[in-house]
C-alpha positions as CSV (number, residue, x, y, z in Angstrom):
1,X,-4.5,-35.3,26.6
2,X,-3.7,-38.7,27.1
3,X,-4.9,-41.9,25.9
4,X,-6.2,-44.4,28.4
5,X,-7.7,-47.9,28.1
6,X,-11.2,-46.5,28.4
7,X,-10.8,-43.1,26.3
8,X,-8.8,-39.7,27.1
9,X,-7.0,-38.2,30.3
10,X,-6.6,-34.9,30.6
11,X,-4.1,-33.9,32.9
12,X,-2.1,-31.0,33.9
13,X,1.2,-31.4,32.8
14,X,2.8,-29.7,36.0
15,X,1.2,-31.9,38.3
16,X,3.0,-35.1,36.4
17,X,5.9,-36.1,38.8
18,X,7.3,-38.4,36.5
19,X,6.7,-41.3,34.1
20,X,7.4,-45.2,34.6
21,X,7.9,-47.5,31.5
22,X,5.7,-50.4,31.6
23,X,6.0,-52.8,28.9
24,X,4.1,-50.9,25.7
25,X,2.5,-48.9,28.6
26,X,3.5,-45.8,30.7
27,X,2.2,-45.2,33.9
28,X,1.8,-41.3,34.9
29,X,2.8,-40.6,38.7
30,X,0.9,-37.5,39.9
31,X,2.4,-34.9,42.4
32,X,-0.9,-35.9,45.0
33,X,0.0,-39.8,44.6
34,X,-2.5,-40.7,42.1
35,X,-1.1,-42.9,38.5
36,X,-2.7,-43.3,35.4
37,X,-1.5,-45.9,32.9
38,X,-1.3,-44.1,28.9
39,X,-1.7,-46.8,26.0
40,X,1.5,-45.1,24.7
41,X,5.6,-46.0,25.3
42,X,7.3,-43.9,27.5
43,X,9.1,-43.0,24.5
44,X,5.8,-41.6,22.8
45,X,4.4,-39.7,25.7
46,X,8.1,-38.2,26.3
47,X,7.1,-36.3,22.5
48,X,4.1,-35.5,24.4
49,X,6.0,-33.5,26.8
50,X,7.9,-30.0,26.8
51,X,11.0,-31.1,26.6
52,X,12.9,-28.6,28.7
53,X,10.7,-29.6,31.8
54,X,11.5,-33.7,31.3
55,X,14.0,-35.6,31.6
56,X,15.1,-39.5,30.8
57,X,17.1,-40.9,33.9
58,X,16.9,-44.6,33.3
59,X,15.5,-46.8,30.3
60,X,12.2,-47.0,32.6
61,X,11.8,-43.2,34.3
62,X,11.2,-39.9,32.9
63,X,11.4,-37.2,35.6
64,X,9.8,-33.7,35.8
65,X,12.6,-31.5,36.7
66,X,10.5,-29.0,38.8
67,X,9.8,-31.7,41.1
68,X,13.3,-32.8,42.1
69,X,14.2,-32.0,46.0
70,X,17.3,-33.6,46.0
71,X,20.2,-35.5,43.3
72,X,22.3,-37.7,45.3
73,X,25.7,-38.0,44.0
74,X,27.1,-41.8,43.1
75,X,27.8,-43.9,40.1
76,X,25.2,-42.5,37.9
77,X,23.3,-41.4,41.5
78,X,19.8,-41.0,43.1
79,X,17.1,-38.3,42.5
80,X,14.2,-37.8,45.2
81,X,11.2,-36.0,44.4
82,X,8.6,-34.2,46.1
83,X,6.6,-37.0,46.6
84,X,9.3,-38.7,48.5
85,X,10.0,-40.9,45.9
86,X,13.8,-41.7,45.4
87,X,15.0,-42.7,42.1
88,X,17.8,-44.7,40.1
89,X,19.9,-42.2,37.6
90,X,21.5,-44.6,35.4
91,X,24.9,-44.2,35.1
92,X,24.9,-43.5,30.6
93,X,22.1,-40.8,31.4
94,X,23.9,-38.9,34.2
95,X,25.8,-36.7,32.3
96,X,22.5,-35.4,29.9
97,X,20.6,-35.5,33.3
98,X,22.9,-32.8,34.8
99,X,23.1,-30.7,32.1
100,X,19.6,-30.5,31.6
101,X,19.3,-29.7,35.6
102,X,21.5,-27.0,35.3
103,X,19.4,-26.0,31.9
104,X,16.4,-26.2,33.8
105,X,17.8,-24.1,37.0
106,X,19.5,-21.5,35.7
């Protein structure tokens, strides 16, 4: 359950792709292309979240690691998901983002 301007969204959490910071906001990217924008940080809806599946690449994107197709190797690197999004790794969060990939795949 998440809050929302207008009340509650109740979302699966495996159909979250992953989770863009905006401001004091977070906007939920769905596997099918839909968002949702949560009246919470993306630090608060990150507690929200089983913590083994999730996973902070940047200061503004949390990814769902069962949705990852492809991690592009580089100065912190690229992730793309299912949805053909491609993504930034920063280059302080590589190191906690592989290890919980190979957490998460083993």
């Amino acid at each position: 359950m998440f809050p929302i301007l207008d009340g509650f969204c109740f979302e699966k959490i495996k159909r979250i792709a992953y989770l863009e910071a905006n401001g004091n906001y977070t906007t939920l990217h769905f596997t099918d292309g839909r968002q949702t924008l949560v009246c919470k940080t993306l630090g608060d809806v990150e507690r929200m979240l089983p913590t083994a599946d999730f996973v902070r690449i940047h200061r503004s994107h949390t990814i769902h690691l069962r949705h990852i197709i492809k991690y592009a190797r580089g100065k912190g690197g690229q992730v793309t998901l299912k949805t053909g999004v491609t993504l930034t790794v920063a280059s302080n969060r590589r190191e906690d983002f592989l290890s919980a990939l190979q957490q998460f795949f083993q």
